[in-house]
N, C-alpha and C positions, 0 to 999 in steps of 0.2 A: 733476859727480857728487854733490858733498854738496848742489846745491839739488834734484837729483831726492830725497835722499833726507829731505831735508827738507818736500819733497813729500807723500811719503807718509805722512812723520811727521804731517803736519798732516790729509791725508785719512783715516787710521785715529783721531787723537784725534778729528775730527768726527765719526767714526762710531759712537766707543764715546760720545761723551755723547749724540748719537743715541738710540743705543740703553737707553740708561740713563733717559731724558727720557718713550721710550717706554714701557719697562718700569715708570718710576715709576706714569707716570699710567696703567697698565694695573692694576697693582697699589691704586691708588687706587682704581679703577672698581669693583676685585672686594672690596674693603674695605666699600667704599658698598654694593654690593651685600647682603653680611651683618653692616651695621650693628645693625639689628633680629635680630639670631639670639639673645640672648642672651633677649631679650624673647618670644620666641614657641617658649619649652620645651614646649607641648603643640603644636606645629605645626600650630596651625587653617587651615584652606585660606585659600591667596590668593583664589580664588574659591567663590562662595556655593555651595553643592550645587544642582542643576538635575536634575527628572525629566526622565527620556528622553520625549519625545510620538512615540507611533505613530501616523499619520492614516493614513485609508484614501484612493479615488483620489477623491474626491470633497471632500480636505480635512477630513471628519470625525472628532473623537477617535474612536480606537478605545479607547485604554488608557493608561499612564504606566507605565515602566520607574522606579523608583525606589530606592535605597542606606536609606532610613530604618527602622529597629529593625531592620537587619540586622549593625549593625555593636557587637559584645557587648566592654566594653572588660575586661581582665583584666592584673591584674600577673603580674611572672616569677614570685615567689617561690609564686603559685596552681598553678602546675602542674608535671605531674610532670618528674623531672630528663632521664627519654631524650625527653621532647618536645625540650627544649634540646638533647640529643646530638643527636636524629634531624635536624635543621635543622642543626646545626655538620657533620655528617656529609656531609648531599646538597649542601649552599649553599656551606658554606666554611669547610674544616677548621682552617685557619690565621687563624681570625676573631682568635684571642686574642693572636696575635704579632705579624700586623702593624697599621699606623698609615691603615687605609683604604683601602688598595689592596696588590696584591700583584704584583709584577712576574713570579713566576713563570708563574701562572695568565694573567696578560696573553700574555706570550712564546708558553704552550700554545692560547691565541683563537686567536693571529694565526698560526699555524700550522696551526691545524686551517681554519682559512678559505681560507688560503693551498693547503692539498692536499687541498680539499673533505671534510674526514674529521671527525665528530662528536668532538674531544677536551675538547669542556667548554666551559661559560661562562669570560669571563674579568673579571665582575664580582663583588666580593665584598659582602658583606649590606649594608654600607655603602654601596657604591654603587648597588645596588637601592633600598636606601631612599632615598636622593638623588636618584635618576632619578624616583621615583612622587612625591615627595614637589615635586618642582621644576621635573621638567621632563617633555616626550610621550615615553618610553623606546618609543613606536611607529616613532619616527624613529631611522635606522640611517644615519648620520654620523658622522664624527671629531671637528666639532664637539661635536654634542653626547655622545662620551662623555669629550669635555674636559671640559665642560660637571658632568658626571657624579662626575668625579672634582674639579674644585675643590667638587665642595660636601660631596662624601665627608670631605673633608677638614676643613671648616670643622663639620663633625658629630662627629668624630672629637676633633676641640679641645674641643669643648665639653660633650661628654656621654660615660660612662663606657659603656664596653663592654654591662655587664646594660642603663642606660638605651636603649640602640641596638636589643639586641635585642626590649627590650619596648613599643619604638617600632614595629619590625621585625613584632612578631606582630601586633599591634593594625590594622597601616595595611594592608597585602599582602594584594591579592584572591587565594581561595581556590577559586576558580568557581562556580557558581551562585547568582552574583548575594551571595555570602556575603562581605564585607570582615573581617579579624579572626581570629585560630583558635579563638577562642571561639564564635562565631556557623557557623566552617564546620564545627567537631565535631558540634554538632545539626544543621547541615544532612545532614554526611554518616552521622553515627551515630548520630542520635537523643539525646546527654546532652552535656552542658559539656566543654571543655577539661580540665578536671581529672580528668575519668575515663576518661581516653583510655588504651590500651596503645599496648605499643615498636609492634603493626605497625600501627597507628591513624595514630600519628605519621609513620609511615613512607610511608603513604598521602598524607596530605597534603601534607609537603614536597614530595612530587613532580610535587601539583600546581602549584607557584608556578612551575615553568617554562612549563607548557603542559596547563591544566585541561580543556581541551576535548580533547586527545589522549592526557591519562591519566584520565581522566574512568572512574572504575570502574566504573557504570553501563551505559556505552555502550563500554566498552571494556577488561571485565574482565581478558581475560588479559594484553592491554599492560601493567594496572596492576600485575600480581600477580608480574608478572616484575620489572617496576623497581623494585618494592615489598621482593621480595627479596634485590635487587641491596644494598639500603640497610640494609636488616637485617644482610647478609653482611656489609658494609662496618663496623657499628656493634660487629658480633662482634669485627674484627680490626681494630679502633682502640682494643677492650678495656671499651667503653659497654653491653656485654651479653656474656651466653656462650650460648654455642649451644641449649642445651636452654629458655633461657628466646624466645630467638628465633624457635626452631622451635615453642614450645609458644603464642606468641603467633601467627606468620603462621597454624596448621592450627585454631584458635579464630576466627582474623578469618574465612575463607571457610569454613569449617563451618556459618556464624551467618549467612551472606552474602545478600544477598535477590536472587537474580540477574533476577527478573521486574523488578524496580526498573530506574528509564529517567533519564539526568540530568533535572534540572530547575531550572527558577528556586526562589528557598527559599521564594518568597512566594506565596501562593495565596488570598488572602481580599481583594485588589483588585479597584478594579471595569475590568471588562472584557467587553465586548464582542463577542470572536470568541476565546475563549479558544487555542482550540488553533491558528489563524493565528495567532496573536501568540507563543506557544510557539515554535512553527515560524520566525519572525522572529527571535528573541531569539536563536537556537542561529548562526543566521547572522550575527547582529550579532557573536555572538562568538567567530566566526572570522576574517569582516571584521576586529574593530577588535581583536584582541589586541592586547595590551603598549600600549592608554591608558590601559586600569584603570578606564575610568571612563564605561560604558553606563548604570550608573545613577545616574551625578552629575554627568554632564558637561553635560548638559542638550540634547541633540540633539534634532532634529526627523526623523523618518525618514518620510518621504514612499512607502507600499504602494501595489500594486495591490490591493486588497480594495475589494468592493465589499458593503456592510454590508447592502443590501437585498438582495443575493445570499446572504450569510453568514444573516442572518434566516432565510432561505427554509430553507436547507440544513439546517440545526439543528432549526428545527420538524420538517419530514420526515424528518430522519433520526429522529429521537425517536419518532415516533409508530410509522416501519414499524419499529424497533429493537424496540417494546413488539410490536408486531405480530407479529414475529419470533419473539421469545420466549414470548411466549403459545402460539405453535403448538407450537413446538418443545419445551413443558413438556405439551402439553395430548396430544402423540404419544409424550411418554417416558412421560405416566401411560398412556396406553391399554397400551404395551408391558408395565410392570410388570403391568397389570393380567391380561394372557394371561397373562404368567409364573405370574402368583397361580395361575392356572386351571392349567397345565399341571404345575405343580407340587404340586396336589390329585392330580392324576393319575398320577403318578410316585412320591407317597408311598403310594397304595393300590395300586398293582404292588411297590412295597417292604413293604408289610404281607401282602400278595396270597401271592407267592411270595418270600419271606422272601431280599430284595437289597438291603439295608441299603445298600450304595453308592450307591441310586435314593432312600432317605431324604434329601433337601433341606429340608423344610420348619423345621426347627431353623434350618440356616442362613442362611435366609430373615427367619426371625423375629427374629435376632440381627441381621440389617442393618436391619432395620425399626425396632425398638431402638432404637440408635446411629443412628441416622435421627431417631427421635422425640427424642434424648436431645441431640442437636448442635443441632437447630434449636428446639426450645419451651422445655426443662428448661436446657440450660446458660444461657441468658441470667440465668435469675432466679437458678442457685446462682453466677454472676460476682456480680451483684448481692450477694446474704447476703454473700464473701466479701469485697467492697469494703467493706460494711456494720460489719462483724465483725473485722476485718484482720486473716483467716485467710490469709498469705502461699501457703503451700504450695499449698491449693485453689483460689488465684486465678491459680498456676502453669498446675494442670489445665486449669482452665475457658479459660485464655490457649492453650493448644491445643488444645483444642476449638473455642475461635473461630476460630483461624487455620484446621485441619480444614476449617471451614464455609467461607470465605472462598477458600480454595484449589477446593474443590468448585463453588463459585460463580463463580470464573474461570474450570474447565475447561468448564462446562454453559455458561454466557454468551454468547449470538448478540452478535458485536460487529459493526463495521462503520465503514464507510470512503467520502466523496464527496469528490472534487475537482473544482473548472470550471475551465476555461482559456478565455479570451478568443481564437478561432482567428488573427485578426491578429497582434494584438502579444503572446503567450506569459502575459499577465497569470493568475495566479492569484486569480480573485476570490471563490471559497469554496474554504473545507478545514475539513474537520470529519475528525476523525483517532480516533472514535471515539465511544463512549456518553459519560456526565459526565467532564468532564477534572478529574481529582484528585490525591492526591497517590500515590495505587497506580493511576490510569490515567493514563499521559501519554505511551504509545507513540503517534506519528501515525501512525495506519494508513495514510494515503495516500500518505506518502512509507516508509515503515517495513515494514511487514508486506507480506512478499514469498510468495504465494500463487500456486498455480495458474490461469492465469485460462480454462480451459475453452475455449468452443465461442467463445468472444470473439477468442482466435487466428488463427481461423481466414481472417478479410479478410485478416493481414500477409502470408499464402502467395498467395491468391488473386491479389494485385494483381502478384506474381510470376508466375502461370500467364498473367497478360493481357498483362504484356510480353514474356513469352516465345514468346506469339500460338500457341503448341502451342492454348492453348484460350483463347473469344471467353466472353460474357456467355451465348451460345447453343450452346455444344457439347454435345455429349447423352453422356451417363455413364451408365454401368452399374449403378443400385444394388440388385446380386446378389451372393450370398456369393462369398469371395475369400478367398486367402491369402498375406500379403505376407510377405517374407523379411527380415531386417535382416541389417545389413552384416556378422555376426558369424555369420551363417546361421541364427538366431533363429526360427522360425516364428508368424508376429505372425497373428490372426485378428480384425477388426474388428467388430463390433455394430450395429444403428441402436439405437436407444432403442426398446423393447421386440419388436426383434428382427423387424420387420416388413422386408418389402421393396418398394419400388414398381416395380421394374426397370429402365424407362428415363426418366431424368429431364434437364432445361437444366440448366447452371450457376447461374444466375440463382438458380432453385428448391430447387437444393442446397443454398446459403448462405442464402438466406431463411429456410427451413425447418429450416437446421442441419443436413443431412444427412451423419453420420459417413463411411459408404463411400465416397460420391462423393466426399468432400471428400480422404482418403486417396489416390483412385486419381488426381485431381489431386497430389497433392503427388509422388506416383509417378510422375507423368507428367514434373513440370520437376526431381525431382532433389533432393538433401538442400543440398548445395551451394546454388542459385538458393533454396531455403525458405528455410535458415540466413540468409544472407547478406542478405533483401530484410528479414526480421523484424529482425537485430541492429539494422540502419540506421532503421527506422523505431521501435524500441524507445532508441536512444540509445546501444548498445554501440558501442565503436569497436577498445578492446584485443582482439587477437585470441587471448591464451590465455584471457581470461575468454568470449569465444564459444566456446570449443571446451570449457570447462567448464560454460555455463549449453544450452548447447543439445547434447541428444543427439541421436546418428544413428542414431534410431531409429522405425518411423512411428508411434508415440503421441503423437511429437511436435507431429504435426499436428492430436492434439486434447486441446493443450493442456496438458503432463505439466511443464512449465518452471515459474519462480518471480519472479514480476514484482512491479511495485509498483504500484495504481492511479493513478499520478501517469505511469510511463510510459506505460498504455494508453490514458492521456488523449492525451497525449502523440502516440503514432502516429496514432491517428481523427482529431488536429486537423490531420495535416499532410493528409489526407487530404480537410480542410474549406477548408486551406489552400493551393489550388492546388498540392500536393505538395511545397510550399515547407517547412523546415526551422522547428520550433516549438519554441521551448527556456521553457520556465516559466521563470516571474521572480515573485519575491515582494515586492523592494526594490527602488525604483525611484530613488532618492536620500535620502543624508544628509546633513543642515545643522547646524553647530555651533550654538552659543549667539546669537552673532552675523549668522548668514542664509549662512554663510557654505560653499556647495556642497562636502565633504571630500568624499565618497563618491559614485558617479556610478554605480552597477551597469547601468544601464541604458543611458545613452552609451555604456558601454565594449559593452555584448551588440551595439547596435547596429552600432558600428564592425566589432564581429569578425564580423557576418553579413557588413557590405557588402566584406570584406577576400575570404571565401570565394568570393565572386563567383557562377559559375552552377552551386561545390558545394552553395550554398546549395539550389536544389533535388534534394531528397531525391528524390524521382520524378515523371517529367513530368506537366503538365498534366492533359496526354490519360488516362494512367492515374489521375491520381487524381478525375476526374472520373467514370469508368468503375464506381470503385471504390464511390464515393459514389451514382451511379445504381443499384449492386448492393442497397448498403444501404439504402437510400430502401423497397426492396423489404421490407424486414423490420419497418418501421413502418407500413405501408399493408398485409401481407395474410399476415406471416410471423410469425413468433416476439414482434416485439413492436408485433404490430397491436393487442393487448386494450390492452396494457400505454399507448398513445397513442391509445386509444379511437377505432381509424380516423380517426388525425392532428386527432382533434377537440381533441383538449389545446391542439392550436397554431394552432389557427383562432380568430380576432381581429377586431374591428372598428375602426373607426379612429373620428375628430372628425368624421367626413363619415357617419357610419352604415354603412359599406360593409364586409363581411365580406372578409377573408383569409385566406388556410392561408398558416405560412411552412413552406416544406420541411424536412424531419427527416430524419436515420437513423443506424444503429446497430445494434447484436451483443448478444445476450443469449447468458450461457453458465453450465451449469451441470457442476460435476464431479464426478468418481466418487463416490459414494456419497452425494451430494447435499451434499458437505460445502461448496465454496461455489459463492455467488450471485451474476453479474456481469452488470451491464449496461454496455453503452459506446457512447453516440449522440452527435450534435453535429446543430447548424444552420448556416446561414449566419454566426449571431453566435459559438457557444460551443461546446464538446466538457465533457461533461460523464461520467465514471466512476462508477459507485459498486459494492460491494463486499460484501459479507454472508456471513458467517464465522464462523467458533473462533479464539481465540489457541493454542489446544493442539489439534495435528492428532489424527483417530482417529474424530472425533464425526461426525453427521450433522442436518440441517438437516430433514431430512423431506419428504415428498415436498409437505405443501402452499408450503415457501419455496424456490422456482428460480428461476432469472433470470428466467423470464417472468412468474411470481405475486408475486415481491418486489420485487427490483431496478427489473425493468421499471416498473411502475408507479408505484415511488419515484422515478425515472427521470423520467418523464413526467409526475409533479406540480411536481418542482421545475423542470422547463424551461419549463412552463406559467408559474409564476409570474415567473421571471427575464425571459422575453419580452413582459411585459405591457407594453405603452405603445412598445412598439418597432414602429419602419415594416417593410412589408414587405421583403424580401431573398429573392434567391435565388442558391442557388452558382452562381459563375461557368463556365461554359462554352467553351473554348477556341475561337478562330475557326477553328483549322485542324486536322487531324490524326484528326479524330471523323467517323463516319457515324451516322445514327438508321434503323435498317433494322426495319420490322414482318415477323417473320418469328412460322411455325406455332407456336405454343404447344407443339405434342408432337414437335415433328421440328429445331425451330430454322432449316428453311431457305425461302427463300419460300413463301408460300400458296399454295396452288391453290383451286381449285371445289371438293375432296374433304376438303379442311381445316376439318372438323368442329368441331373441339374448343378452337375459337379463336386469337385471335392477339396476339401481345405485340409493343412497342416497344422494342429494345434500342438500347444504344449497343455502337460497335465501334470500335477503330483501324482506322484506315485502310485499306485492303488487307485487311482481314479479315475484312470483311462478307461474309454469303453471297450467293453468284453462283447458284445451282442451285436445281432447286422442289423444294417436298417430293413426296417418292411414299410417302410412309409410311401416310396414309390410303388412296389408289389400291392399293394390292399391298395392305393388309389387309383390305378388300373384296373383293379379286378372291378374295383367299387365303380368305375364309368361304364365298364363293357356291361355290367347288370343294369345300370340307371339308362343307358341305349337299348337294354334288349326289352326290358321293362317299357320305354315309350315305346318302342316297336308293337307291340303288343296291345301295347292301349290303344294304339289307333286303331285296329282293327276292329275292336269292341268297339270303338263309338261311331262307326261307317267312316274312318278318314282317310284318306289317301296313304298306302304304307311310307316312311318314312324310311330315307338313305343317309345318312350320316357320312358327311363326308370330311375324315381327319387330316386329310391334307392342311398344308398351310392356305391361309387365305391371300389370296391375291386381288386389287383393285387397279380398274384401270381409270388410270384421274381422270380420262375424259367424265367421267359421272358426276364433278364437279364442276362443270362447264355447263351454263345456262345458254341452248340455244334461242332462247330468246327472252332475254331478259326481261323488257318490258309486256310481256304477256303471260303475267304471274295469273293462276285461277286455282281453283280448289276447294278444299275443305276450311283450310285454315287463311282466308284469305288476309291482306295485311297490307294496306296504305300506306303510298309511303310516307303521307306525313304524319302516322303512326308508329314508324319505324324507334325502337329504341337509340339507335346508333345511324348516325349519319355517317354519309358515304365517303367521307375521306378520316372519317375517324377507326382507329383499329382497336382493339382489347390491350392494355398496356399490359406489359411482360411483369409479371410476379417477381417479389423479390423475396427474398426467403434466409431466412438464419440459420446458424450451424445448427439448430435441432435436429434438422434430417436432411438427406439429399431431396432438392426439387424436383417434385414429378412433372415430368416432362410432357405427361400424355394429357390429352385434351378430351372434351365430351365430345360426342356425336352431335348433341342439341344444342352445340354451340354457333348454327349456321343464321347469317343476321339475318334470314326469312325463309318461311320452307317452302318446297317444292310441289307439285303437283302431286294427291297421293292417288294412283286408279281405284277404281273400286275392284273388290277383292272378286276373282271369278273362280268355279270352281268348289273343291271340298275346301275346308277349314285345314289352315295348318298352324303347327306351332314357331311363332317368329323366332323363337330361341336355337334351333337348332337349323332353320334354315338361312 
């Protein structure tokens, strides 16, 4: 018994010197490790500062992400005392008691982690600054917030409380690209650190957990809640009182610029594809939160942009943007200009019979005024007042320009392209609007959520085809109609200037953009098979945001929803894309300093497609081939035939001399009140969007800029250019599942001998080609020769002259519009000419018309500015219809 326990005696002393042996030289290690601490009081990085390198997919710079002159250094004793409260308040109340960590705060982490529930960090200022200063706080290990905490501690030893915190301001990114709270006060508020208010402060602290998701810009009322959360807190810690807390938060967002968008702070670098790189950077710093360090860690981020795509995209948008504009200023002066006129007219009915309420011209001349006073006069009294340093006047003039500026964003045609590569999802232009500055930096293409009109229309369509209710050839009604909504609504639909052609193919309805037909389709498969085929092909998946973005109602179906031009790229490419599922990607891989692959966006999209297996396709083959043959139709003879100059834009020659067309197509769509402009086409290589707009809904574009007169064309210059030097290609065609049936032009079902009026190639599924011939030509023949014999006949009964019918073409010889004598006009219908509606050098202006339909060309008869002499009738009675 005493040598077991002599035993043990000996194996527990082996253990404690063991452990003591260990512990020394562990303690040694962490000695060595901040041997140098005492030496490196301004804590210069262990490594060198490294711009970020953006390349495009070709390996060429795009741009440098970079940390220099943004980081503004300031001591504590420079600013005001609640910046220091407001940071002790959100960060860590108990900074001043304990020695670098706080076991409480620790105990409240691991609880809250433990029963999923947000109860707080459990790192205190110290150990933040320890983590950014020593180690990747992107890493969420026990190690490292060991790691976190010995060095909290060895910071703790050596430097005084105020030193830590002014360590603390200086080093902690503030998001946008701002390290410092000095450098992120001007980014966020335009003046230094030191002129900050309690809710200024209160703003920032909250960004040091998560800048991108209290990001005030992008996500004002998130901010303005936790904003207030920390002001309450600063009340009832005793760092403020209430009236001064409330008189600073209703000053911060009184003064708030809510048009403001986040941004990087830097804007005078060279770069490349501005607003791709924008759009990059907002992802890097979602990707890479808590390294702190996109713009010094010196990363290599490997894009899909393609810079001769980006070139292309920027020139054209700039030129139709200026084009845009021009029209759209050169139809608001003609407008004012009638007002001027009608407003002459209104003031002599107010002077006439004495209606003083019909007096306007006072207050016409007072905006004309303030018109001439905002745009010529205030620059030059800004000027004297900078000159003279008349404060108070250069107050005025400071809103007077803002006035101007505001006016000049709401009138502003902006606009929006994106391209997708149809294979692999690559983004290889984005242009997100006119000049990217520091008041424009919304990306329209992923941002600005718009109407997209008659453009809609294909995501139902390719729902009516698998529904096989209707083929590329089923013949629709487009005659007036009154559809019901589900609330018992009484909906009445329009064509575009209210014309009807009665029986029309599908094919021709979407070509042409046909409002009614396209309705009594969507009537035909259901709200349900529309919703449902568009959320999937649009990228929706949660279904209370489809029961929110899509009504049930049938305006829907042209177009009433709010989209972003990145998803309607987006569905056309799956549509390019064997039906196959398209997800944009911007970031293809990041490489550290060292080559060294951290980030893999692109591996990982790949995996998760080939995970989905055959949900990856979005809609079969067969349909989206179908779909694509619809659209092909709208670049060769529909809505955006001008706009691809009958598919000349994509016809090519190769090294060999030998000419090609590559195939096109695509939707032009314009919306109510002409307010925007969309095109959305693709080839076999790319699906390209673009977009023409207001930032502020209400305006209109006018009738010369609609998707077929702007869009379109901007459309087909840049796809022209992108496909230059590329072989030909043509979409894929499924081997099984398709028929190719020539069927009647005006009836959709076989041809006959009576089949006048030509014949089309459609594609069909399977089983749903037509089997039967037309008789549509046959029975409306038979049906004239009876309606001729039948009036033959009736005239004889009522004593009329018999009646000859003659089906020739008709021929006019124009002398019959030539007045031989003009001035000795008599008649029935006689007409003075200072009665005349139209004076004699004035003509009928030329109609301008939107891509809803092709312009009818043909004119009335009773459109002659005065009539002729008419004889009196001699003779039997005849009928003028047939003679």
């Amino acid at each position: 018994m005493a040598g077991k326990k002599k035993h043990i005696t000996g194996v527990l002393l082996f253990l404690i010197i063991f452990f003591s042996i260990i512990t020394g030289v562990s303690l040694g290690l962490a000695l060595a490790f901040t041997h140098n601490l005492k030496n490196n009081e301004q804590f210069t990085d262990f490594n060198p500062a490294l711009p970020t390198r953006i390349l495009d997919i070709h390996g060429e710079l795009i741009t440098e992400f970079s940390s220099e002159e943004k980081r503004e250094m300031i001591t504590l004793d420079q600013l005001p005392e609640h910046v220091i409260n407001a940071l002790i308040t959100r960060e860590d109340q108990a900074f001043y008691d304990h020695r670098g960590y706080n076991i409480k705060a620790i105990a409240r982490a691991v609880v809250g982690k433990l029963t999923g529930r947000s109860l707080g960090g459990g790192s205190t200022i110290t150990q933040q600054l320890a983590g950014t200063l020593y180690l990747d706080r992107s890493e969420i290990s026990l190690t490292r917030k060991i790691k976190e905490l010995w060095w909290a501690l060895q910071l703790e030893r050596r430097f005084s409380k105020p030193e830590i915190l002014e360590l603390y301001l200086n080093k902690m990114y503030f998001g946008g690209g701002t390290y410092g709270i000095n450098a992120a006060s001007r980014f966020y508020f335009g003046h230094p650190a030191t002129e900050m208010t309690p809710a200024e402060a209160a703003i920032l602290v909250i960004q040091l957990s998560n800048p991108a998701f209290y990001n005030p810009f992008d996500h004002p009322n998130r901010a303005m809640e936790r904003q207030r959360n920390v002001l309450d807190q600063m009340v009832s810690l005793g760092f403020l009182n209430s009236k001064e807390a409330d008189e600073s938060f209703d000053t911060y967002w009184a003064d708030f610029d809510f048009t403001r968008t986040a941004s990087s702070a830097w804007l005078n670098r060279e770069d490349k594809a501005r607003w791709f790189s924008e759009y990059v950077r907002r992802q890097l710093e979602s990707m890479m939160y808590g390294t702190m360090d996109i713009y010094s860690g010196g990363y290599t981020v490997h894009t899909t942009l393609d810079l001769r795509h980006q070139a292309a995209a920027e020139k054209i948008m700039k030129d139709y943007l200026a084009l845009a504009n021009r029209r759209f200023q050169n139809s608001s002066a003609a407008r004012f200009a009638q007002g001027d006129r009608y407003a002459q007219i209104t003031e002599l009915l107010a002077l006439a019979y004495d209606l003083p309420q019909l007096a306007v011209s006072a207050e016409r001349l007072n905006v004309k005024s303030q018109a001439y006073y905002r745009k010529d006069l205030n620059p030059v009294v800004d000027m004297m007042s900078l000159m003279f340093g008349i404060s108070g006047l250069k107050m005025e003039t400071s809103k007077a320009n803002a006035m101007v500026q505001a006016a000049a964003a709401r009138t502003t045609v902006e606009g929006a392209l994106v391209s997708l590569e149809n294979d692999t999802g690559y983004i290889t232009a984005l242009v997100g609007g006119s000049k990217f500055e520091q008041s424009n930096q919304i990306i329209r293409a992923t941002q600005a959520y718009v109407q997209p009109g008659s453009t809609f229309k294909p995501l139902y369509y390719s729902a009516a085809i698998d529904s096989r209710k209707f083929t590329a050839g089923s013949m629709i009604n487009d005659t007036p109609i009154v559809f019901f909504n589900e609330s018992g609504v009484p909906y009445t639909p329009l064509n575009f200037r209210g014309g009807w052609k009665g029986t029309v193919l599908l094919w021709e309805a979407l070509a042409n953009s046909m409002n009614v037909p396209s309705l009594r389709i969507l009537d035909g498969i259901g709200f349900d098979a529309t919703i449902n085929r568009a959320a999937t092909l649009l990228g929706y998946t949660d279904r209370e945001e489809i029961r929110r973005v899509f009504p049930r109602v049938y305006s829907l179906g042209l177009g009433v929803i709010s989209v972003s031009p990145m998803q309607m790229a987006r569905a056309f490419s799956i549509f390019a894309n064997q039906g196959k599922e398209v997800t944009p990607i911007a970031i293809r891989s990041v490489e550290d300093r060292n080559g060294k692959t951290i980030l893999d966006p692109e591996r990982e999209l790949r995996l998760e497609q080939k995970r989905k297996g055959s949900a990856l396709q979005v809609v079969s083959p067969q349909n989206a081939f179908i779909m694509t043959s619809l659209l092909k139709n709208t670049t060769a003879s529909g809505t955006l035939g001008w706009a691809a100059t009958g598919r000349q834009k994509f016809t090519f020659t190769d090294e060999n001399g030998t000419s090609f067309t590559i195939p096109s197509a695509g939707k032009t769509g314009t919306t109510q009140n002409w307010a925007d402009a969309w095109t959305v086409g693709f080839s076999p290589y790319y699906t390209t969007a673009l977009w023409f707009g207001f930032d502020r809904r209400g305006l209109s574009l006018g009738l010369d800029n609609t998707g077929a007169t702007l869009a379109g064309p901007a459309w087909g210059d840049y796809m022209h250019e992108i496909h230059k030097g590329l072989p030909f290609r043509d979409f894929v065609r499924p081997q099984s599942g398709l028929v190719t049936a020539t069927v009647c032009k005006k009836s959709g079902l076989l041809p006959t001998e009576y089949c006048n009026e030509g014949t089309v190639a459609l594609e069909f599924l399977e089983g749903t080609q037509p089997t039967s011939y037309c008789t549509y030509h046959e029975r409306h023949d038979d049906l004239k020769r009876v309606a001729m014999d039948r009036l033959q006949q009736e005239s004889y009964s009522v004593g009329q002259r018999p009646i000859n019918v003659d089906t020739s073409a008709l021929t006019l010889d124009p002398d019959i519009f030539t007045d031989p004598e003009p001035r000795r006009r008599s008649g029935f219908f006689r007409s003075d000419r200072s009665s005349s509606s139209m004076d004699q050098d004035e003509t009928v202006p030329e109609m301008s018309y939107t891509d809803e339909e092709e312009a009818d060309t043909t004119q009335d008869e009773d459109m002659a500015e005065e009539p002729y002499d008419i004889p009196e009738p001699s003779g039997p009675a005849f009928n003028p219809l047939l003679e």
